[in-house]
Backbone as ProteinMPNN parsed JSONL, in Angstrom:
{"seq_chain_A": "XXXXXXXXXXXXXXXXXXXXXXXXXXXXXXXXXXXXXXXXXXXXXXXXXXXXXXXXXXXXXXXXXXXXXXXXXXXXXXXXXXXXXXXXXXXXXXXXXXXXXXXXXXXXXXXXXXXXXXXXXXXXXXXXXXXXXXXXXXXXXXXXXXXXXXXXXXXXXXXXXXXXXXXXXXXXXXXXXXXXXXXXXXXXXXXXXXXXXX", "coords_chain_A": {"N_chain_A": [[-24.27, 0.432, -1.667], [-21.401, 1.212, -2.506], [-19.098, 2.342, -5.234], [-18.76, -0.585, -6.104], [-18.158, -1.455, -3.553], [-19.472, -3.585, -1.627], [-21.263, -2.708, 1.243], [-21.781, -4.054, 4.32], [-24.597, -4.014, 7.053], [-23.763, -1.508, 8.078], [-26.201, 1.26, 8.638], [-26.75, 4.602, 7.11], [-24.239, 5.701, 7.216], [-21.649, 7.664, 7.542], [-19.707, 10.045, 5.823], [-16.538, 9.742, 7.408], [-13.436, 9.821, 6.402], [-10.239, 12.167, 5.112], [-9.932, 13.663, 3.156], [-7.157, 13.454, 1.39], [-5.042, 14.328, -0.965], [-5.401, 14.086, -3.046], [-8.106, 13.116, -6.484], [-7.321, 10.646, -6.653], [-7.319, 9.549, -4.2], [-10.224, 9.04, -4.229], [-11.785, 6.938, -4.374], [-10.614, 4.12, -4.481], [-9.424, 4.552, -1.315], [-11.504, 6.047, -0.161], [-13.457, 4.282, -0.229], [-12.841, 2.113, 1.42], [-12.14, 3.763, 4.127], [-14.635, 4.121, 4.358], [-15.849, 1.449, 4.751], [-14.641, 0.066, 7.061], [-15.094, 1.929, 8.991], [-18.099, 1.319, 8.992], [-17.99, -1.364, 9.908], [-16.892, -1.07, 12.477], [-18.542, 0.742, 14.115], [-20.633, -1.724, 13.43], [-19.119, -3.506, 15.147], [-19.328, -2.297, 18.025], [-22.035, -2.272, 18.45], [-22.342, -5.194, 20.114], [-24.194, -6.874, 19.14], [-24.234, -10.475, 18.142], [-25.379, -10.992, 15.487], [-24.42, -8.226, 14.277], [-21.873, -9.015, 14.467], [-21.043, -10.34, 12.506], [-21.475, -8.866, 10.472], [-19.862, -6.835, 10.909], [-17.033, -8.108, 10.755], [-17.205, -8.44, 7.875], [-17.284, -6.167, 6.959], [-14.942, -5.043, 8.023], [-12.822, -6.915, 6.938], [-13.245, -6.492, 4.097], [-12.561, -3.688, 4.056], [-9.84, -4.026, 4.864], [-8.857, -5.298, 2.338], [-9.073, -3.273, 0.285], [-7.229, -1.069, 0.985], [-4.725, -2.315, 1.104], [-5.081, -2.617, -1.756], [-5.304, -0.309, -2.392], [-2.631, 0.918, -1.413], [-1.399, -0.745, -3.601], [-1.44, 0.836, -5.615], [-0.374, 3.011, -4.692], [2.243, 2.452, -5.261], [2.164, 1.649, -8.128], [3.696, 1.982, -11.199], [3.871, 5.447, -13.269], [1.128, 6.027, -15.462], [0.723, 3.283, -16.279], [-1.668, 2.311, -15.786], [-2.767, 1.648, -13.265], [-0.763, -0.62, -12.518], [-0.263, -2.458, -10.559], [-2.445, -2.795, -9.138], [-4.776, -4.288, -10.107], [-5.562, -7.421, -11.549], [-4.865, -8.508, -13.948], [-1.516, -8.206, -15.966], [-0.367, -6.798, -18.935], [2.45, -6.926, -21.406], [3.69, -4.25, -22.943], [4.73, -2.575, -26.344], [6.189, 0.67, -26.216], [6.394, 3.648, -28.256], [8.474, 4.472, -28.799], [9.666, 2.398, -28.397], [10.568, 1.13, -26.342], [9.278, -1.329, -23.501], [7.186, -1.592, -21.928], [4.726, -2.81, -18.575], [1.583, -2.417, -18.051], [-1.317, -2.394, -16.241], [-4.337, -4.46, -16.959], [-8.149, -4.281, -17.929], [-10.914, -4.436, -15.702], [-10.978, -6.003, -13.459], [-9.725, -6.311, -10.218], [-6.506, -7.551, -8.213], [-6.09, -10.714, -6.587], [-6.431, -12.089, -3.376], [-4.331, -13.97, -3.35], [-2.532, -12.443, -5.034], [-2.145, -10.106, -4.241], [-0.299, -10.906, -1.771], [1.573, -11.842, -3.079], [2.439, -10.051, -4.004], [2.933, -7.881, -2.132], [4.883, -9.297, -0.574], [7.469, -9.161, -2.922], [7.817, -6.804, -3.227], [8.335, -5.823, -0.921], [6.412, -5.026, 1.284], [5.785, -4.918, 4.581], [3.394, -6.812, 6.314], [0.873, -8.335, 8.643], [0.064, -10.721, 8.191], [-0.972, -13.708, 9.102], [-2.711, -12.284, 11.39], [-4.606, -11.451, 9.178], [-5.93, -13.684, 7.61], [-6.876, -15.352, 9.455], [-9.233, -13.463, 9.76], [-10.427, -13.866, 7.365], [-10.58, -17.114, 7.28], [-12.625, -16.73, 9.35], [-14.707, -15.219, 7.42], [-15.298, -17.459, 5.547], [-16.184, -19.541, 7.062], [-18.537, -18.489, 7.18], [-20.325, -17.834, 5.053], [-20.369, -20.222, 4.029], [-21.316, -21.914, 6.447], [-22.766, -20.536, 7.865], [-21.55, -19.789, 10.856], [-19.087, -21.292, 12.863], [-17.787, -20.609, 14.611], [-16.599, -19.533, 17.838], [-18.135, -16.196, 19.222], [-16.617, -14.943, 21.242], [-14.383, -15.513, 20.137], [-14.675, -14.572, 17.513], [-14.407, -11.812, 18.527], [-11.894, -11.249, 19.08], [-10.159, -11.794, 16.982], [-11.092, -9.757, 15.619], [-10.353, -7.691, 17.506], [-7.399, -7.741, 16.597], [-7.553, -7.751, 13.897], [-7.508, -4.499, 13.691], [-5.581, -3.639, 15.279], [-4.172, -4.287, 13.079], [-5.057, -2.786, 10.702], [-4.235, 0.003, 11.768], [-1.705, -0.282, 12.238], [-0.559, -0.2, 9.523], [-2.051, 1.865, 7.619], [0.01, 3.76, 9.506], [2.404, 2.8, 8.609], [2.686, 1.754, 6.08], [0.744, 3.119, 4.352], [1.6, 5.906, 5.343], [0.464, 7.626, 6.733], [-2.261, 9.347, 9.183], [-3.674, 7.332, 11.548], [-5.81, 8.362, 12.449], [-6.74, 11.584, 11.726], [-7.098, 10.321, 9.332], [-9.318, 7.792, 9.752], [-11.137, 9.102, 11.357], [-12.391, 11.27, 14.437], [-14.34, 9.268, 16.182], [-14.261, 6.978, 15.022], [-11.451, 6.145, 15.635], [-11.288, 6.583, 18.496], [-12.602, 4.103, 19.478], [-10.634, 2.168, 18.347], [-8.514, 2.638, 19.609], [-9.565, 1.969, 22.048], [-10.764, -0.605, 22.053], [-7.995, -2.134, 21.247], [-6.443, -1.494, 23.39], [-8.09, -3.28, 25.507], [-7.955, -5.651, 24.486], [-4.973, -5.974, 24.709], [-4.948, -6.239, 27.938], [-6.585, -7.876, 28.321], [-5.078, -10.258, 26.906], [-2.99, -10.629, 28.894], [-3.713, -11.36, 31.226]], "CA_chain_A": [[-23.036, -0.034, -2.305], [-20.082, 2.305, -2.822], [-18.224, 1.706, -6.144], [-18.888, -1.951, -6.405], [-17.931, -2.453, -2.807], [-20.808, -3.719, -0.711], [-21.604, -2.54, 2.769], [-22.696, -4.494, 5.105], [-24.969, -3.493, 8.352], [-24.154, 0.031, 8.34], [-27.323, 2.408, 8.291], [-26.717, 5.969, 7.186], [-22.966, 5.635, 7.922], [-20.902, 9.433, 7.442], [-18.103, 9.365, 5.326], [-14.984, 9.925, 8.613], [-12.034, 10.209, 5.824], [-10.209, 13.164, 4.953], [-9.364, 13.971, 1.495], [-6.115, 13.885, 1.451], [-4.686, 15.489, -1.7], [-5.992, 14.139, -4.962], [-8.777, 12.828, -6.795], [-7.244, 9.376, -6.69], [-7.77, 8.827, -3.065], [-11.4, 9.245, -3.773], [-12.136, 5.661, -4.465], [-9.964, 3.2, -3.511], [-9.496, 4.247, 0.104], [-12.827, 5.929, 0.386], [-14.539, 2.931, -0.048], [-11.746, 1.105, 2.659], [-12.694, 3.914, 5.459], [-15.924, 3.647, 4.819], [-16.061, -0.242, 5.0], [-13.883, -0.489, 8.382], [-16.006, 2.742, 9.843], [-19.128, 0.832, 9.358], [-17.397, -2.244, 10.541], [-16.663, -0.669, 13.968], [-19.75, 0.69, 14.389], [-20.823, -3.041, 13.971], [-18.758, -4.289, 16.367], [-19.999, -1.791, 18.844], [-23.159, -2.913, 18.813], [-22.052, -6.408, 20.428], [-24.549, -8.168, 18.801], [-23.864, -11.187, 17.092], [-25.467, -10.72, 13.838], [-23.793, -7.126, 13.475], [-20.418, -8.842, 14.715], [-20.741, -11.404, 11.663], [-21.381, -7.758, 9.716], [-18.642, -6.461, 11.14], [-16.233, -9.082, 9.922], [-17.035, -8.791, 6.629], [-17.041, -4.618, 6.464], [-13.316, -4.967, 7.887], [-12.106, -7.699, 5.926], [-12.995, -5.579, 2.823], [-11.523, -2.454, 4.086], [-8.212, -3.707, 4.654], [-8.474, -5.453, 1.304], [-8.709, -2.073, -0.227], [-6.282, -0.189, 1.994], [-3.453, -2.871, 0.14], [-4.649, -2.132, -2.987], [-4.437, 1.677, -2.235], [-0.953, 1.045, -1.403], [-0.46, -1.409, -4.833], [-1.913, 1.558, -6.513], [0.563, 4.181, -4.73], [3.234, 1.831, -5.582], [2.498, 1.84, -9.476], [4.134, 3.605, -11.821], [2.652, 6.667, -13.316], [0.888, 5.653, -16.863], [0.591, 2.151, -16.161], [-2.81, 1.679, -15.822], [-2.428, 1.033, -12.331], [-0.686, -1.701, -13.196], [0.147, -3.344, -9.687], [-3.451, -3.307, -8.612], [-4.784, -5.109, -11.387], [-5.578, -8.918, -11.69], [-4.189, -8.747, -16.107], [-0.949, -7.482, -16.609], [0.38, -7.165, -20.225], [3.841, -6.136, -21.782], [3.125, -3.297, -24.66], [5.816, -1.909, -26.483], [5.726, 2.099, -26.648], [6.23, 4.343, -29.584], [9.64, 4.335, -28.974], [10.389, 1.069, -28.641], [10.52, 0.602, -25.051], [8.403, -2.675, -23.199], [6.66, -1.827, -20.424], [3.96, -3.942, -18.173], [0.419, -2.237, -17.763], [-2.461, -3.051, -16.403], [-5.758, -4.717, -18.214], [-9.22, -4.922, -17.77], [-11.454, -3.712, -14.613], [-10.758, -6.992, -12.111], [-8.418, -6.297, -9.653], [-5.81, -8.339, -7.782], [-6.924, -11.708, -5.789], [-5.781, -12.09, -2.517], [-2.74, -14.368, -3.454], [-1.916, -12.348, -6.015], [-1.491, -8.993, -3.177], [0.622, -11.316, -0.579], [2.543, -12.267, -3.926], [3.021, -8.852, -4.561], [3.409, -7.302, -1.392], [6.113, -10.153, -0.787], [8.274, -9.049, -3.598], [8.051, -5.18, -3.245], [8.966, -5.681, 0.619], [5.929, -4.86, 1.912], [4.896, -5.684, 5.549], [1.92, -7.037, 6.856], [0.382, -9.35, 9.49], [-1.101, -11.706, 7.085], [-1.767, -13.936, 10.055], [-4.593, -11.5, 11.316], [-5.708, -11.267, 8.33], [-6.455, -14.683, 7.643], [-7.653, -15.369, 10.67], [-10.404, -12.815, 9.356], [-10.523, -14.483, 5.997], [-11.468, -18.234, 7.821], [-14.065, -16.249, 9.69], [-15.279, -15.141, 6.583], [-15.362, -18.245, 4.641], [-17.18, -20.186, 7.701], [-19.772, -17.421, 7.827], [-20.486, -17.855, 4.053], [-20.919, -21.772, 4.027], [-21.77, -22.669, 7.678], [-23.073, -19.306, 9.024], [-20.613, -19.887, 11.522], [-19.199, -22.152, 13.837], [-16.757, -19.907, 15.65], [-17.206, -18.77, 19.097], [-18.224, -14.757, 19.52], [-15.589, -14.622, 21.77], [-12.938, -15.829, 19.197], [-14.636, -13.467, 16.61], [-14.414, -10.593, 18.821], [-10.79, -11.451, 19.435], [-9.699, -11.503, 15.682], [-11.196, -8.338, 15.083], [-9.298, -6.436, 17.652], [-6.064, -8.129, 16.251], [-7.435, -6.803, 13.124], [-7.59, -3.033, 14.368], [-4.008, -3.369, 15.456], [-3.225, -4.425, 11.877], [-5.589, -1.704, 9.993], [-3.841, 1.278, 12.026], [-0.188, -0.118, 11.637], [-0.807, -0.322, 8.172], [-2.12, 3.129, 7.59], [0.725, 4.862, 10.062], [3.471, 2.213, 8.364], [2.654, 1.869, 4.749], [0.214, 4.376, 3.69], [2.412, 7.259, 5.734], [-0.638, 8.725, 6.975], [-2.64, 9.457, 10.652], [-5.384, 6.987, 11.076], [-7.007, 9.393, 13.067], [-7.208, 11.893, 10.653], [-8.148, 9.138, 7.844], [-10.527, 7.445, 9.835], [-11.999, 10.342, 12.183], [-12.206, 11.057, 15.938], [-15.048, 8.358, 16.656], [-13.889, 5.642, 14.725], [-9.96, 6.158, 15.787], [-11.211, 6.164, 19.602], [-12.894, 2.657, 19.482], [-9.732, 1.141, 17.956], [-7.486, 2.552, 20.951], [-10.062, 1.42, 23.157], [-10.631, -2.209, 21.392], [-6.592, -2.346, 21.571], [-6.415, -1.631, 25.057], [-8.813, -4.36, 26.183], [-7.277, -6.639, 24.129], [-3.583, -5.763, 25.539], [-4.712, -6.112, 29.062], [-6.933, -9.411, 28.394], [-3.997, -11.116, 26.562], [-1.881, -10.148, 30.096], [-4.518, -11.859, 32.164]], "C_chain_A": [[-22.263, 1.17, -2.824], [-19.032, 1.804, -3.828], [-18.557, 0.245, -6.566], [-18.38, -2.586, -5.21], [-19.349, -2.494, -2.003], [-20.763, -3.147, 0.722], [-21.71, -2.863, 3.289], [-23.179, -3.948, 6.476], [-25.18, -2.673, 8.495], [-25.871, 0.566, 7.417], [-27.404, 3.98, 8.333], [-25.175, 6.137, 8.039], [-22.662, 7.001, 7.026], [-19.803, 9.355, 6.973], [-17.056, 10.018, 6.766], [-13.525, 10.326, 7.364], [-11.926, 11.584, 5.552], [-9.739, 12.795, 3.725], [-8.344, 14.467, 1.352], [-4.922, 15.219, 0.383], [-5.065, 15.513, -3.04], [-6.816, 13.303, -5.126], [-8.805, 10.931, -6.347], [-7.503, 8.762, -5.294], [-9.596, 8.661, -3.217], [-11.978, 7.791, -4.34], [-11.689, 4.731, -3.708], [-10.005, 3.303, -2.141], [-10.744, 5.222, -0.008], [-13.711, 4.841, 0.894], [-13.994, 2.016, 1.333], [-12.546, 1.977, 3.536], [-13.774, 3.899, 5.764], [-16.272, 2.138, 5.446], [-15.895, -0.293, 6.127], [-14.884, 0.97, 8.724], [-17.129, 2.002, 10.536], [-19.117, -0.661, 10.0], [-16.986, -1.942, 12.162], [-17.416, -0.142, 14.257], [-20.675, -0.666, 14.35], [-20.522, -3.871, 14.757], [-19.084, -3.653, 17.926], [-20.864, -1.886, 19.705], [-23.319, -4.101, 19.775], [-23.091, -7.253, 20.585], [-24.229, -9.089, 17.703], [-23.964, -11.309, 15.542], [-24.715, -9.75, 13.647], [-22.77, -7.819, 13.482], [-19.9, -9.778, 13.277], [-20.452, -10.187, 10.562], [-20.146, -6.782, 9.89], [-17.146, -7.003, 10.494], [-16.396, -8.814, 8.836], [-16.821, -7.254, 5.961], [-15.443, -4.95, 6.492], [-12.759, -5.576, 7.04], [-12.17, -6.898, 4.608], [-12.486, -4.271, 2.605], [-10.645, -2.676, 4.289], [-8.303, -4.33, 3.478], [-8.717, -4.284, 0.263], [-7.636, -1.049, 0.262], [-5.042, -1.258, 0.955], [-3.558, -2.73, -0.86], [-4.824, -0.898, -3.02], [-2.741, 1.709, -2.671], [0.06, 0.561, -2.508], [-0.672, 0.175, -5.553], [-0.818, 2.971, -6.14], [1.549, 3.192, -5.663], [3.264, 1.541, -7.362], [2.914, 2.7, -10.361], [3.329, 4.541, -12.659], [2.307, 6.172, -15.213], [0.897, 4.162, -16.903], [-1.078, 1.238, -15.972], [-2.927, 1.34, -14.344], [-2.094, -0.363, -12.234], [-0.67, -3.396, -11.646], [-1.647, -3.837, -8.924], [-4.568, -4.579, -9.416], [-4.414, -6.767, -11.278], [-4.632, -9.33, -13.058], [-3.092, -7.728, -15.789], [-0.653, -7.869, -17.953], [1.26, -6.448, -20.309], [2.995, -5.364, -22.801], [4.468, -2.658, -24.615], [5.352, -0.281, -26.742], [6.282, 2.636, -28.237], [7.949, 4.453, -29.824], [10.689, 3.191, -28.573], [10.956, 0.157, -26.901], [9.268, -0.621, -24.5], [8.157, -2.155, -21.926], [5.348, -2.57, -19.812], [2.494, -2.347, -17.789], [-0.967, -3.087, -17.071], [-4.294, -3.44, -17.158], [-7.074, -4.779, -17.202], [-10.054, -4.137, -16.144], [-11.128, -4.891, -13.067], [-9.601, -6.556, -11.119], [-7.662, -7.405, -8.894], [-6.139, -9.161, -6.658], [-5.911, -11.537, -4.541], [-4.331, -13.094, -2.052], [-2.193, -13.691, -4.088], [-1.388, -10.81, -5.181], [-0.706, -9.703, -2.253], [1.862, -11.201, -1.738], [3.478, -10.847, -4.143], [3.686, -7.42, -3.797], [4.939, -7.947, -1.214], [7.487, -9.401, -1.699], [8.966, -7.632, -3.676], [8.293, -5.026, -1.785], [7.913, -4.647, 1.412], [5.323, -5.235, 3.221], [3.732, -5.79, 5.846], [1.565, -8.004, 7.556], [-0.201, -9.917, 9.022], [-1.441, -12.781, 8.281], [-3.421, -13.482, 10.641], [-5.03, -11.548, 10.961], [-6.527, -12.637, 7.88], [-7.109, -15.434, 8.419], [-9.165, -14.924, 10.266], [-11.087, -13.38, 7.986], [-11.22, -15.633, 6.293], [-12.551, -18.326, 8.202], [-15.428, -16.536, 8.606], [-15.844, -16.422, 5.742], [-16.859, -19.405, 5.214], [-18.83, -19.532, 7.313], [-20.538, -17.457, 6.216], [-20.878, -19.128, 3.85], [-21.305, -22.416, 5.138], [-22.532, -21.792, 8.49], [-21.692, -18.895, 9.729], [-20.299, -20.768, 12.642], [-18.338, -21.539, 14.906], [-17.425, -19.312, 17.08], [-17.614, -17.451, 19.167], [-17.188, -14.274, 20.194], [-14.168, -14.517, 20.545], [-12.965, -14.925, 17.834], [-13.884, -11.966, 17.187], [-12.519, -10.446, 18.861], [-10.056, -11.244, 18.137], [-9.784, -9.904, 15.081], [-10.472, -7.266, 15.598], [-8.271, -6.472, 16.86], [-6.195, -7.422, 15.188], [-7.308, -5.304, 13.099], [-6.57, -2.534, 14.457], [-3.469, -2.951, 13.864], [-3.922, -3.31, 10.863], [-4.613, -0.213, 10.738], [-2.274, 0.898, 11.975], [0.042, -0.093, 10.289], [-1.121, 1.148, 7.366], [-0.884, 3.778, 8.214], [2.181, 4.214, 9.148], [3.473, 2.433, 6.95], [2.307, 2.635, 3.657], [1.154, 5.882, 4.251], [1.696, 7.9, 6.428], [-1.162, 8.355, 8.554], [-3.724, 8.731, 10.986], [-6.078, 8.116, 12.338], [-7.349, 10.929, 12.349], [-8.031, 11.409, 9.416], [-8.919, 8.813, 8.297], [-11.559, 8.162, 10.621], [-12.053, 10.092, 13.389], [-12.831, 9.741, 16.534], [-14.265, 6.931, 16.192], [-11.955, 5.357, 15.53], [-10.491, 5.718, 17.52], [-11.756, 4.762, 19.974], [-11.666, 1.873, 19.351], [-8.903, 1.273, 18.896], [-8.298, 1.991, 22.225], [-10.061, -0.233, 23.118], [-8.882, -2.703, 21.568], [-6.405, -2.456, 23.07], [-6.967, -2.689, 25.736], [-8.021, -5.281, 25.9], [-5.812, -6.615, 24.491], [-3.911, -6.429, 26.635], [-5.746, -7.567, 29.045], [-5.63, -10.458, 27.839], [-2.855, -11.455, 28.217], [-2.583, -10.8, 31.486], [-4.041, -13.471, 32.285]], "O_chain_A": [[-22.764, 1.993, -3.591], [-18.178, 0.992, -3.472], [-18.555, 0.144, -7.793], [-18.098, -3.784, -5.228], [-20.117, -1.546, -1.84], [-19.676, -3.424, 1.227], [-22.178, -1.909, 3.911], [-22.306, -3.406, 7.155], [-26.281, -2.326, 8.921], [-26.383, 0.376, 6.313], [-27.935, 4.604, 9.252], [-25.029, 6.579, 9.178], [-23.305, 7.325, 6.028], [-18.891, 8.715, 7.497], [-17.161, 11.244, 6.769], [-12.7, 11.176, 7.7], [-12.907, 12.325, 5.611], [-9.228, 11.726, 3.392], [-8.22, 15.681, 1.185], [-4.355, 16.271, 0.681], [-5.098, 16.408, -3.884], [-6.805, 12.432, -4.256], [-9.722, 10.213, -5.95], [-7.865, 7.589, -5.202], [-10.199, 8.152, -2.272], [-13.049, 8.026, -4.899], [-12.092, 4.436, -2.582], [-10.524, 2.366, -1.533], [-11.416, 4.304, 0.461], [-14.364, 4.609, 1.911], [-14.735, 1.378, 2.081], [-13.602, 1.477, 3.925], [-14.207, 3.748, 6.906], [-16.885, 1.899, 6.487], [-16.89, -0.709, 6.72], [-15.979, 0.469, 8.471], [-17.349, 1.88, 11.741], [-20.127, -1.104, 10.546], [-16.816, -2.905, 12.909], [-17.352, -0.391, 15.46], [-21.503, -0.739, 15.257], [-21.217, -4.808, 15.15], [-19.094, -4.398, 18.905], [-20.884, -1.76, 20.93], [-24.414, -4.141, 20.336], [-23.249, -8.077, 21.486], [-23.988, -8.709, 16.557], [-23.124, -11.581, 14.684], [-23.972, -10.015, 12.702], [-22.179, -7.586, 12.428], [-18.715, -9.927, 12.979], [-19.473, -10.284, 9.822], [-19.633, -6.104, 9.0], [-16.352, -6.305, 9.864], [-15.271, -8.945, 8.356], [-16.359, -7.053, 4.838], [-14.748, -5.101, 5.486], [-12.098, -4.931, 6.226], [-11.101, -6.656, 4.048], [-12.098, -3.759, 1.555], [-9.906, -1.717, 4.069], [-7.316, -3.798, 2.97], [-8.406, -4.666, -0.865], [-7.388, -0.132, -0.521], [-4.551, -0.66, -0.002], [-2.505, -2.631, -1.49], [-4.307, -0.356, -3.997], [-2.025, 2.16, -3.565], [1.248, 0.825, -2.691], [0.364, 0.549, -6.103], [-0.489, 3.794, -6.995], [1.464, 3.332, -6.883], [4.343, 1.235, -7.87], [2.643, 3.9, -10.405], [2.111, 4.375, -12.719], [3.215, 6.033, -16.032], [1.213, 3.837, -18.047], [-1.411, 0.054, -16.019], [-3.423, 0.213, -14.355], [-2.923, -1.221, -11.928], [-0.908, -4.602, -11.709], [-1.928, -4.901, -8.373], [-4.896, -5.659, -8.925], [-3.314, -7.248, -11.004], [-3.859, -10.287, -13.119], [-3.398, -6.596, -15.416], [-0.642, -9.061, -18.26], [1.316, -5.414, -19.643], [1.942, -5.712, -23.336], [5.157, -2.308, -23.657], [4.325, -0.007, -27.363], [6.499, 1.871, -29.177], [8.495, 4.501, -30.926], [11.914, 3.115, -28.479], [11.467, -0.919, -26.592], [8.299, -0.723, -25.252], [8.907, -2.305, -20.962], [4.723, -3.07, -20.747], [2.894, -1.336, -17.212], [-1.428, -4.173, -17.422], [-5.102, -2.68, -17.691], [-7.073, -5.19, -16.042], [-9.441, -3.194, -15.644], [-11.091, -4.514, -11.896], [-8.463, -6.546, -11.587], [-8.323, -8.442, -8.938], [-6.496, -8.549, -5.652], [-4.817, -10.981, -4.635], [-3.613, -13.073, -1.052], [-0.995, -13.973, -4.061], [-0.276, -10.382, -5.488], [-0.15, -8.814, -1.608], [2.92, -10.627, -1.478], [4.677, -10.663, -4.351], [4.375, -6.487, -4.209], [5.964, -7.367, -1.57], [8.49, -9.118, -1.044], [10.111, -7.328, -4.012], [8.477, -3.855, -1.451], [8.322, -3.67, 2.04], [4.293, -5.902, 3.122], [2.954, -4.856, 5.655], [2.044, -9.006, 7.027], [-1.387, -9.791, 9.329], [-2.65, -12.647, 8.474], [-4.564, -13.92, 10.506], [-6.177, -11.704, 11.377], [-7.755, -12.584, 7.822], [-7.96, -16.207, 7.979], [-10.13, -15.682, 10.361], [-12.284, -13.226, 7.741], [-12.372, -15.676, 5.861], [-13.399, -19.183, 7.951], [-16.412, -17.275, 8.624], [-16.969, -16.27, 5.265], [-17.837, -19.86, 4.621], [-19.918, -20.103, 7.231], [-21.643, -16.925, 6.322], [-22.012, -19.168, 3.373], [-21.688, -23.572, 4.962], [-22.935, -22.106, 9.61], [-20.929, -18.0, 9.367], [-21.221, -21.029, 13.415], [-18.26, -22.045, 16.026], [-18.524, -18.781, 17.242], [-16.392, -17.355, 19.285], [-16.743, -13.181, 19.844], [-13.327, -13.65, 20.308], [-11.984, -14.572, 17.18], [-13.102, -11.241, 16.573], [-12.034, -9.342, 18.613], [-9.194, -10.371, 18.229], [-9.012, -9.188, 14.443], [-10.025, -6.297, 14.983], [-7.985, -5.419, 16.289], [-5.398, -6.498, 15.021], [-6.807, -4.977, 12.023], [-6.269, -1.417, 14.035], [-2.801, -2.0, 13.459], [-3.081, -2.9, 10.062], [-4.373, 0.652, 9.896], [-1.534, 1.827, 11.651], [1.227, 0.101, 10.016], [-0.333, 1.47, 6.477], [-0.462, 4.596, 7.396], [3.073, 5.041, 8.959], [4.244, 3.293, 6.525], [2.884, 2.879, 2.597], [1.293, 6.827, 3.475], [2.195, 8.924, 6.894], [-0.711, 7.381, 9.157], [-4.818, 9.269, 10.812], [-7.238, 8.068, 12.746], [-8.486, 11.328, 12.6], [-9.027, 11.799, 8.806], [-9.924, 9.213, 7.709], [-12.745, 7.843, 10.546], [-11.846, 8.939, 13.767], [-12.13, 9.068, 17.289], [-13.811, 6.059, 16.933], [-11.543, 4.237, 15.83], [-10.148, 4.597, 17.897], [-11.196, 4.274, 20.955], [-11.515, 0.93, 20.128], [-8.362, 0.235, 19.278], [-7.732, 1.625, 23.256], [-9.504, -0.965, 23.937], [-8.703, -3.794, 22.107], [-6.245, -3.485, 23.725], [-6.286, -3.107, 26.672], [-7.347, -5.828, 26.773], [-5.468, -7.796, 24.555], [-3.259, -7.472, 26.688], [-5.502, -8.347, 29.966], [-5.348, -11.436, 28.531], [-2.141, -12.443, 28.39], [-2.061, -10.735, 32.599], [-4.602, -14.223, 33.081]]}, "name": "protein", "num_of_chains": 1, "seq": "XXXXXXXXXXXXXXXXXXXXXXXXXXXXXXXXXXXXXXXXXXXXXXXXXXXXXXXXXXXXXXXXXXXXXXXXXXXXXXXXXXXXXXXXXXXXXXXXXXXXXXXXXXXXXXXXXXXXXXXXXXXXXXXXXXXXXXXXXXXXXXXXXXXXXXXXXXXXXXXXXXXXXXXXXXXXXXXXXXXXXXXXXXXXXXXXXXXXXX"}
C-alpha cells in the first residue's frame, strides 16, 4: 500500500514516473502512475483474475490523476482546497473570506465531475464509468461481465488516462509513465482502433 492507496496484483512493481519538479507531485500522482503501471502489467497477463486486478489498479489511478489536477487547480494556501471532500469559509487577519480545505478525506467521485464541470474541465466520464460498473459488479457479484467487454473498457480507459495527462495535466505520458508502460497503451489503442473498424 502506497499512501493509503491500495495496490492490487502488482508484485515488486518499479516506480516508471518522473519527478517532475516539486515535492508535491510526490504523492498524489505517484501513487496514480504507480496504480495504472501495475494495472497494465495486469492486463498483460490476460488472465482473468489479474484482468479483474487490473480494473481496479486503473480505476484508482485515474481517480488520482483528477485529483492531481483539483490539486494543481487550487489556490496557493488553501489547504488544497479543491481536492478535499470539507470545504470551509475562514475569514483572514485582514478581513478577507476565503474557502479552504478541511480534514484528510478527499473528494467523492460526484463531488470531482461536480467540480471538474464547473472549472471547465474535460473528461470522458463515459469510460470512466463504464470502469466504475465494472468495479461495483466485481465487488458484489465477482462479476458478471464478459472478459471480452472488460478488456474492451480498459483500452477505452488507456485512451482516456493518456488524453488526460497530454490535455489536462500538460505533461508527456511517456515520460510520466515510462517507456514500457507508454508502449502497451499505444499498442492496446491500436488493437482497439482496428477491432472497432472490423
Amino acid at each position: 500500500m502506497l499512501a493509503g492507496i491500495a495496490i492490487y496484483g502488482g508484485v515488486g512493481i518499479r516506480p516508471r514516473y518522473t519527478v517532475l519538479s516539486e515535492p508535491l507531485f510526490m504523492h498524489l500522482l505517484e501513487n496514480a502512475i504507480q496504480s495504472i503501471c501495475v494495472g497494465v502489467e495486469d492486463f498483460n497477463t490476460l488472465k482473468p483474475e489479474r484482468m479483474l486486478s487490473s480494473v481496479r489498479n486503473i480505476h484508482a489511478g485515474i481517480l488520482l490523476l483528477y485529483k492531481e489536477k483539483l490539486r494543481m487547480l487550487s489556490p496557493t494556501d488553501s489547504n488544497e482546497v479543491l481536492v478535499k471532500e470539507k470545504i470551509s469559509p475562514v475569514r483572514s487577519s485582514d478581513g478577507i473570506i476565503k474557502l479552504i480545505g478541511e480534514g484528510k478525506n478527499t473528494a467523492s467521485i460526484f463531488q470531482i465531475k461536480e467540480r471538474f464541470k464547473n472549472l471547465d474541465v474535460q473528461v470522458d466520464w463515459k469510460s470512466f464509468d463504464d470502469l466504475s460498473h465494472i468495479i461495483n459488479n466485481i465487488e458484489h457479484y465477482y462479476s458478471d461481465i464478459e472478459s471480452n467487454r472488460i478488456r474492451e473498457d480498459l483500452a477505452k480507459s488507456f485512451v482516456l488516462i493518456r488524453d488526460f495527462i497530454q490535455l489536462n495535466l500538460t505533461e508527456e505520458p511517456l515520460k510520466m509513465l515510462g517507456q514500457e508502460c507508454w508502449n502497451t497503451l499505444i499498442e492496446i489503442e491500436t488493437i482497439f482502433i482496428r477491432e472497432q473498424g472490423e
